[in-house]
N, C-alpha and C positions, 0 to 999 in steps of 0.2 A: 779507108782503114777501119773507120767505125763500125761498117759492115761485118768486119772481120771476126771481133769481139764479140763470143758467145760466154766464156767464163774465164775469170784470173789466170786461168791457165794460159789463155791466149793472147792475153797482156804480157804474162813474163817472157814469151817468146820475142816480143819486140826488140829491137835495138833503140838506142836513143833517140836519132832523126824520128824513125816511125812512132816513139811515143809522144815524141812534140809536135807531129801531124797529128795524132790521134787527140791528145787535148785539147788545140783548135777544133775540129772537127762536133766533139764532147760540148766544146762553149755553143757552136754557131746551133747543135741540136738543141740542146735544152732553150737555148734562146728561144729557137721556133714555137716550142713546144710550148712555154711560159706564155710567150706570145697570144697565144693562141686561147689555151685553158685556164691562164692566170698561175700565181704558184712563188714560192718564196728564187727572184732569181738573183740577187746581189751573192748572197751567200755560196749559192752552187759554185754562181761564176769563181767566188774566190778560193774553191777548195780543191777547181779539176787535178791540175799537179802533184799534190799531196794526197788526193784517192790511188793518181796512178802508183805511183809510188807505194804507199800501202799498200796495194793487192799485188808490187810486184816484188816485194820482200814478204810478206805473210801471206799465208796457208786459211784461206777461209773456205770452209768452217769451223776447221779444227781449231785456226788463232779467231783470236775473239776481239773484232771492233767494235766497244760503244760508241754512239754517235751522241754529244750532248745536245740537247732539244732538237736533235734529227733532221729539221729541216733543209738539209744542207747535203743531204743523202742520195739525191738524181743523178751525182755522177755515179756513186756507190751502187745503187740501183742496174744501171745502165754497163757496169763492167761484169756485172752478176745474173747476167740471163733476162733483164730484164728491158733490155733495148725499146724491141716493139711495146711492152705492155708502159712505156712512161707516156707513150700518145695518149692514153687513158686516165693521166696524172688526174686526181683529186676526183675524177668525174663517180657516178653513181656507179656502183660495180667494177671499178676499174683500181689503178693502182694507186695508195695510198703516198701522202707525201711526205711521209714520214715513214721511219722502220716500222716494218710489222711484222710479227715471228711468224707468221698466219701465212704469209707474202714465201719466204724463201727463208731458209735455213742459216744463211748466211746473216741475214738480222737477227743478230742474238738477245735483242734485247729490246723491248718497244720504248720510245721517248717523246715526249712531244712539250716536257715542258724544262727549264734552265735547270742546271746545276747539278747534277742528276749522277752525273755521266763516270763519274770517278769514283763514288759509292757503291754502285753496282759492278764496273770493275774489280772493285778489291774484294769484293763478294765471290765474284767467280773467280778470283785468281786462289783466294783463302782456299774455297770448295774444291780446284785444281789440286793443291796441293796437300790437302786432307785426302783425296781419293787415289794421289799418287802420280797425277798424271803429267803429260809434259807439252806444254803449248803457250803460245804466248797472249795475253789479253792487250787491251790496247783502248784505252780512252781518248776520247778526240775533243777537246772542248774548246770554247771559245774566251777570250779575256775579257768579254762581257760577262760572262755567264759567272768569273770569278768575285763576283761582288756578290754574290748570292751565299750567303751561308752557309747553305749543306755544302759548299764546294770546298770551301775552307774546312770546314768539319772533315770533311774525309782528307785533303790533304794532309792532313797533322795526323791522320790516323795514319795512313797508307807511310807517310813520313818513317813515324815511330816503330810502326810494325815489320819496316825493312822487306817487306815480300816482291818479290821478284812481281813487277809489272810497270806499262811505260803509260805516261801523260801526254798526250802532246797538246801544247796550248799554242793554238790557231790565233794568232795575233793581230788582229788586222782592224786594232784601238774604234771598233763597233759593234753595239751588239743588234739594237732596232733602231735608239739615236744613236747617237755619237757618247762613248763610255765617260763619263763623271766620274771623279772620288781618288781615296787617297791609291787603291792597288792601281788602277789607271795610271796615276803619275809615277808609282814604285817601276813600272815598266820602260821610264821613259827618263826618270830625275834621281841624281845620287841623293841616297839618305846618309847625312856622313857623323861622325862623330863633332862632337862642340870642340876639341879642342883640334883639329882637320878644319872644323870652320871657322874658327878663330884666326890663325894662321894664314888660311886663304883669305880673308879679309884683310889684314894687315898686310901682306906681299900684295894682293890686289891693289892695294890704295898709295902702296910705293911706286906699282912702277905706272901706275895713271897720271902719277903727277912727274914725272920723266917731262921735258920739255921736248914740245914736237914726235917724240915717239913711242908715246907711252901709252896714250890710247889705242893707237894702231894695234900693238903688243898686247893691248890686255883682251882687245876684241879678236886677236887669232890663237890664243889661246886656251876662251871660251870656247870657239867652235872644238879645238881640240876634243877638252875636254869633254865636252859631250859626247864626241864621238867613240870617245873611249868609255865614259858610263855607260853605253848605251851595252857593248860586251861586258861588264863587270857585274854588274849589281843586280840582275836578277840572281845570278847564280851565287849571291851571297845570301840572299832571303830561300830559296827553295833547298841549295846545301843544308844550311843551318835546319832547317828542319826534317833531314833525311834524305832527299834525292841527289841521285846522281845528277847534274845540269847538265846539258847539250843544246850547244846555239850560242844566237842565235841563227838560223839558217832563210836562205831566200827559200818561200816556200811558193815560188814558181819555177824552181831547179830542179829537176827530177832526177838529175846524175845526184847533185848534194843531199838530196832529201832520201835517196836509196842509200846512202853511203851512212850517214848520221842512224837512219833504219836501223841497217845491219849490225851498228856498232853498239848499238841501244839494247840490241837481241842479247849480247856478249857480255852484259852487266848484270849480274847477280844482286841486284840491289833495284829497288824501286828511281826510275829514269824521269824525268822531265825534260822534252826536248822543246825547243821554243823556234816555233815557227812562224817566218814572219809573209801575211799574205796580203794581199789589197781585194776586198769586195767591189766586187761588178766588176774584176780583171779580165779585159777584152773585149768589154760592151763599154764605149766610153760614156754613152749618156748616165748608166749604174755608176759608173767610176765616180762622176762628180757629182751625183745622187744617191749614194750607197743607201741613206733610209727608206727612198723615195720608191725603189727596187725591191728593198727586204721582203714585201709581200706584193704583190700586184696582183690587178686583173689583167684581163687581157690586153695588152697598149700594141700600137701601130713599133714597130720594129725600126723605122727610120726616123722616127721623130721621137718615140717614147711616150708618145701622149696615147692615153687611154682609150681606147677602142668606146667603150661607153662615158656619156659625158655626168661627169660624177654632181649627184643631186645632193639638197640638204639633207644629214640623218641627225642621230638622235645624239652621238657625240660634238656636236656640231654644234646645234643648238645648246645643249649640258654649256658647252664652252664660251662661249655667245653671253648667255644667262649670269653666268660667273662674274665673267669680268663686269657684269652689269652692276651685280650684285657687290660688289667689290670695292666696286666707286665710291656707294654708299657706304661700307661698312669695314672701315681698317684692319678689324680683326678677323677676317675672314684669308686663309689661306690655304694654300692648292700642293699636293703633295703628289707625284707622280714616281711608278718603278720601271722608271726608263722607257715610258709609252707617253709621251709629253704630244706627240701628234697624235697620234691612235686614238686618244683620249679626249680629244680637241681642247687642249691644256696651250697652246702653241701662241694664242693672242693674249692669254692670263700672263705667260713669262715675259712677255714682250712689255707688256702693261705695269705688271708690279714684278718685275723681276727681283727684288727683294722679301718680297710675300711667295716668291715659288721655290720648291725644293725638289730636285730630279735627285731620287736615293738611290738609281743603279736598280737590277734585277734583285731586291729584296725587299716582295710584302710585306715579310713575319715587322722587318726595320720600322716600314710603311706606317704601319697600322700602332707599334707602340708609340713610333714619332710622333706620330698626330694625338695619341694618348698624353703625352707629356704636353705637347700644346695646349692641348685643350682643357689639362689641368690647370694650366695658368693662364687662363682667362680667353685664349685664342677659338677660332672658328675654325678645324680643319674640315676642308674637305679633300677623299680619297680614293677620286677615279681607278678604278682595277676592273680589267676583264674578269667575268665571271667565274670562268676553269682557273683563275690565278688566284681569286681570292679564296681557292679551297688553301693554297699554303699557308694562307695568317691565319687560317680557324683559331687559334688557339690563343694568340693575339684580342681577335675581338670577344673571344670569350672573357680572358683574364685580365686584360690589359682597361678594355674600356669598356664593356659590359659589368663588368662588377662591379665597377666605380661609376655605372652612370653616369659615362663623359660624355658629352656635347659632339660626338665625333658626328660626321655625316659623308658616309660610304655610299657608295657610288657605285653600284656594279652595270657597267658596259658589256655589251656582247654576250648578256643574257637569253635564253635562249637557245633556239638551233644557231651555228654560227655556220654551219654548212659543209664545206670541202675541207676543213683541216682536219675532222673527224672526230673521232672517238675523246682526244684529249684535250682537245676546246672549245667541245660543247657545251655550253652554259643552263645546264640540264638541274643542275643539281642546287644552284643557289637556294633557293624559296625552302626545300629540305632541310638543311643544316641551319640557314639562317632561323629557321621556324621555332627550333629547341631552345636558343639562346633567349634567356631572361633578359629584360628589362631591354631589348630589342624594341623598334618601331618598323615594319618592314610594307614596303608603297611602291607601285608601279603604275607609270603612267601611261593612260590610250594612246595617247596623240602628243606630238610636239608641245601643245599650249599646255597641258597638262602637266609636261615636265618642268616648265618652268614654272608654273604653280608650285610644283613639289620641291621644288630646291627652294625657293624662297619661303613655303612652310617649314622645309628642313633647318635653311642657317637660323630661324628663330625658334628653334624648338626648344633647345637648354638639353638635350636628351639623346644617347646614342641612336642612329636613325639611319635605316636605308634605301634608297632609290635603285632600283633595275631597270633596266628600259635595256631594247633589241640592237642587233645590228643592223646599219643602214636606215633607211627614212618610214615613213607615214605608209599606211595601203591608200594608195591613191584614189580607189575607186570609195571610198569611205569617209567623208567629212562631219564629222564633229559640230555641232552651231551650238551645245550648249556645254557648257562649264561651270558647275557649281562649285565655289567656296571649298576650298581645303578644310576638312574640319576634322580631329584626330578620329577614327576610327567610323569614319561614317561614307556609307557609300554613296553610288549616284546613279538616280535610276537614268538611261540613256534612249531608252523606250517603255512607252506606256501600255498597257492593257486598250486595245480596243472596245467602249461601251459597247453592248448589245442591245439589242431592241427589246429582247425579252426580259434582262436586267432591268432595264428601264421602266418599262410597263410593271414590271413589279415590284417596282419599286412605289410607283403611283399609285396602283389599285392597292396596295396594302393587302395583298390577297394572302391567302393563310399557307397557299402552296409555295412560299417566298424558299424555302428553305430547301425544300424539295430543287427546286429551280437553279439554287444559288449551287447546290450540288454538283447541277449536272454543269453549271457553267464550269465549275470548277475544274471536272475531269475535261474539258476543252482547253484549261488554262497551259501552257507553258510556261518556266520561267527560268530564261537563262543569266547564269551567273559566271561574270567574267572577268579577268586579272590582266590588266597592262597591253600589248600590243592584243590579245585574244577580243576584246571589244570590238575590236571591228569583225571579223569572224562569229562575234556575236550576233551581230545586227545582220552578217549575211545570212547565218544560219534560222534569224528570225523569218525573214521574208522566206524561204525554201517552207518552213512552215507556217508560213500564211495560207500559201495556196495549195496547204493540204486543211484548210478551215481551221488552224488552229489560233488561238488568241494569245498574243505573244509580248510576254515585255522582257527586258532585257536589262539586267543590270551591270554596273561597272561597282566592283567592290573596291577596287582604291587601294585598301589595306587587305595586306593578308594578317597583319598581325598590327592592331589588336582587332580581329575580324567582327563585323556589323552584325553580332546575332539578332539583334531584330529585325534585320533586316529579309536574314535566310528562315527565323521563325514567321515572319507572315506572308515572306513567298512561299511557303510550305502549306499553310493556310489556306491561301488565295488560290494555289496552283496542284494539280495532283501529279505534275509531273516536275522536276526541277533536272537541269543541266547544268553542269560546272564544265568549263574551259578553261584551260591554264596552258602556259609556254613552258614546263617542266615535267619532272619525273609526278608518279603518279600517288608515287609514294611522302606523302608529311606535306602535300601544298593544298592547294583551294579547296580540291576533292575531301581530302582527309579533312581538313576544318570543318567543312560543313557537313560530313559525317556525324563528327562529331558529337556537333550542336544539333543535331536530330537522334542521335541515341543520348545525348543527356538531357536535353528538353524532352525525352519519348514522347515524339512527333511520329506518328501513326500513319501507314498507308501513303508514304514516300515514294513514286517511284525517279530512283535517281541515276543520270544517266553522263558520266565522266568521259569529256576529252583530257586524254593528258599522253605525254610519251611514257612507253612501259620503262621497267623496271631493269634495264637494260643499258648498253653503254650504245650508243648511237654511232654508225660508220658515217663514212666521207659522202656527199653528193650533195647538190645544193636544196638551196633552205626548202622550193619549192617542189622536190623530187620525194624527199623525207618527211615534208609535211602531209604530202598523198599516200605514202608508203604508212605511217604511225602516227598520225592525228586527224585524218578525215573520216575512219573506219568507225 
């Protein structure tokens, strides 16, 4: 059947049997293919039924489906021409796993990060009906992704503004953990009026004390009742604020889920339909590991264990360190936006489960929370992927930047991050964080180094950030010296080789000492380098050894507040200096130490920058893209 499917057109032609062959069919491919290339596949699994259905009531390209944070798109993908090209999923040049307008016509909209999804709908529906035109939009989001702010912000808009477009919220109580907070339970528990709850308390407590059958009674009318909240009360929260409510519906029924479609099309009014779906549906080991799935690499398909056996990295250790640190020190507390594993936060909650806080898919929340902690006396720390904490900029600006609060951010997944692409590159952290006053901003070479830095971090008294990469250590590169964290001062990691003729002239006191010192100079090298680039530093050292060049290498540590004396007497000592950095090329290492050689007028520089350009970085792995824009 799958073979058959070249574009929605050839989906609507199905009958029901054939489209519930054809979603088996849709699970057991993408399985393979996950399998195989790695890739987000809990989510797929739980969306095949509800895409069919989508492409077999709308018209795409002309109706317009948002995908909220997209990952979730390979069936979408796959019924839109794009069958053979998902073999290629995340790889270099191949197809992207996420929307991309770039990709096909039918992705109207690129996404790759939460909440997204509703804003831009009402955007194009507005623009629709300013230009006259007639078609339907269609946002797809998740009930995770509702705890994220902008999603609420645009429902109240979309509410109030009455424009004709439809929600569908994909329910399947996960977003990467398992969903926290008060909307979570609104989908699941009546919120009732005090004097509803008063009353059910008092009849509760009559007929529990009934002799012999009064407990029985009061416990089959709990399950009732719930099962009756469970239809009620959302559609009292999304009416009240403008939508039409629809549901909730099995959203592995593809006759109901075309039916509720159709009827959704027929509403002049902004629709919410609530679908209810289970991730990793039809893979059972996903089923009872839906987190465990959300992103994979490649794992063995009958057991689910990981094709590659997974080594210590850098979130790992961060987590490890923590709870070390923790032992020690009561007011230290851990703040996660629903990446509690991702962030290796997983043995801190275990540990002090009353010192952790999982706030749902919202940084902006993240980042003042920990600002009011850390007002009153606490230690936050605030593990965030790198591409995430571009959403709280504004946060660490005003929140706890300006009040010089004791916060300590944590960016994860700095760097290339690889195959998700364009929007979770961690390209840009060292940039934005650079502008921000009264910042501290440190990256470490190697594992031991980070935990040096987290423990200079929780006693610093001062907002402070740590970056470090995804995944572990360069293996072929060991570390044997670690000097003392000391605020703004570097470490040199390699020395200058003495020469014979330095040497001798240094004895003979001869008068051409200067002359000498010259030409050693123009031999001198000096590389300067930021966080995982240290090791890259030292390789790059030896490549120039054996073209006779004399080489030391330094680890800067800080990019902020950066070592000028450090880069003023390598400037001195060396005629040629190199910066390496894991970011854009724009406001990090490079540009510092620009800097400090056009305001020191440091003479006769020649400087020569790895960094990735000024660009937004596509999919393929970290080692493909690192050949392609930073060995050049």
């Amino acid at each position: 059947m799958l073979e058959k499917i070249n574009s929605p057109e050839d989906v609507k032609k199905l009958n029901e049997q054939e489209k519930k062959q054809l979603a088996e069919e849709i699970r057991n491919y993408i399985l393979e293919i996950v399998s195989e290339n790695g890739g987000h596949l809990a989510s797929n699994l739980g969306v095949v039924e509800l895409t069919i259905a989508l492409h077999s009531v709308f018209d795409v390209p002309k109706d317009k489906i948002v995908w909220d944070v997209g990952h979730q798109t390979y069936v979408h993908k796959i019924l839109t021409g794009r069958r053979e090209a998902l073999k290629t999923l995340r790889k270099l040049n191949g197809i992207a796993g996420f929307p991309k307008t770039r990709e096909s016509e039918t992705d109207c909209f690129n996404t790759g990060h939460s909440s997204t999804s509703i804003s831009a709908t009402l955007g194009m529906a507005r623009a629709r009906d300013l230009k006259g035109e007639d078609h339907s939009v269609i946002a797809v989001i998740g009930d995770g992704a509702l705890t994220g702010g902008m999603a609420l912000e645009a429902l109240n808009d979309v509410g109030y503004s009455k424009c004709k477009m439809t929600v569908i919220l994909n329910d399947n109580e996960m977003s990467i953990s398992p969903n926290i907070g008060g909307l979570n339970k609104f989908l699941s528990k009546l919120r009732t009026k005090k004097l509803y709850t008063k009353s059910n308390i008092s009849v509760k407590k009559i007929i529990w004390n009934m002799p012999a059958i009064g407990k029985p009674i009061v416990k089959i009318i709990q399950r009732i009742k719930r099962s009756i909240k469970q239809l009620i009360i959302p559609k009292m929260f999304f009416e009240d604020i403008g939508f039409t409510y629809l549901g909730p519906v099995d959203g592995h029924n593809i006759v109901e889920l075309e039916n509720i479609l159709r009827l959704s099309k027929q509403v002049e009014a902004p629709v919410l339909i609530h679908v209810l779906t289970k991730k990793g549906k039809g893979y059972e080991i996903a089923e009872k590991s839906p987190d465990k799935f959300h992103a994979t690499g490649p794992f063995d398909i009958a057991t689910g264990n990981p094709k590659k056996a997974k080594s210590p990295d850098y979130s790992k250790i961060f987590g490890n360190k923590l709870v070390e640190l923790a032992e020690k020190n009561k007011n230290i507390v851990a703040i996660t936006a629903s990446m509690k594993d991702g962030t290796g936060l997983t043995e801190f909650q275990k540990r002090f489960p009353e010192r952790f806080f999982d706030i749902g898919i919202a940084e902006q929340h993240a980042i003042t929370l920990a600002a009011g902690m850390a007002k009153e006396g606490l230690i936050p720390v605030v593990p965030i992927y790198a591409s995430f904490y571009q959403r709280a900029y504004d946060q660490v600006i005003h929140d706890v930047a300006i009040q010089n609060l004791p916060v300590v951010m944590c960016v994860d997944r700095a760097g290339l991050v690889g195959a998700d692409g364009e929007t979770h590159q961690g390209l840009l952290d060292m940039a934005f964080f650079r502008l921000v006053p009264n910042l501290t901003i440190m990256a470490p070479k190697d594992f031991k180094e980070l935990e040096d830095m987290l423990t200079f971090a929780v006693e610093f008294k001062k907002p402070i950030v740590i970056r470090y990469p995804r995944g572990g250590e360069d293996a072929t590169i060991q570390f044997e010296k670690h000097d003392t964290i000391r605020l703004g001062k570097c470490e040199i990691i390699k020395e200058f080789e003495p020469k014979k003729e330095e040497t001798e002239a240094q004895e003979e006191q001869q008068e051409t000492t200067s002359q000498t010192n010259q030409t050693n100079q123009e031999n001198k090298v000096t590389i300067m380098t930021i966080g995982k680039t240290a090791a890259k530093g030292m390789k790059l050292a030896k490549e120039l050894e054996e073209q006779n060049k004399n080489v030391q290498v330094i680890n800067m540590r800080f990019l902020k507040p950066i070592d000028r004396s450090a880069v003023i007497e390598a400037s001195k000592q060396s005629q040629k200096l190199i910066t390496i950095e894991d970011g854009t090329i724009v406001n990090g290492l490079a540009t510092a130490v620009k800097e400090i050689i056009a305001e020191e007028k440091l003479a006769n520089i020649d400087l020569e920058t790895h960094a990735y350009p000024d660009a937004f970085i596509e999919h393929g792995s970290v080692e493909e893209l690192e050949a392609k824009y930073w060995d050049k």
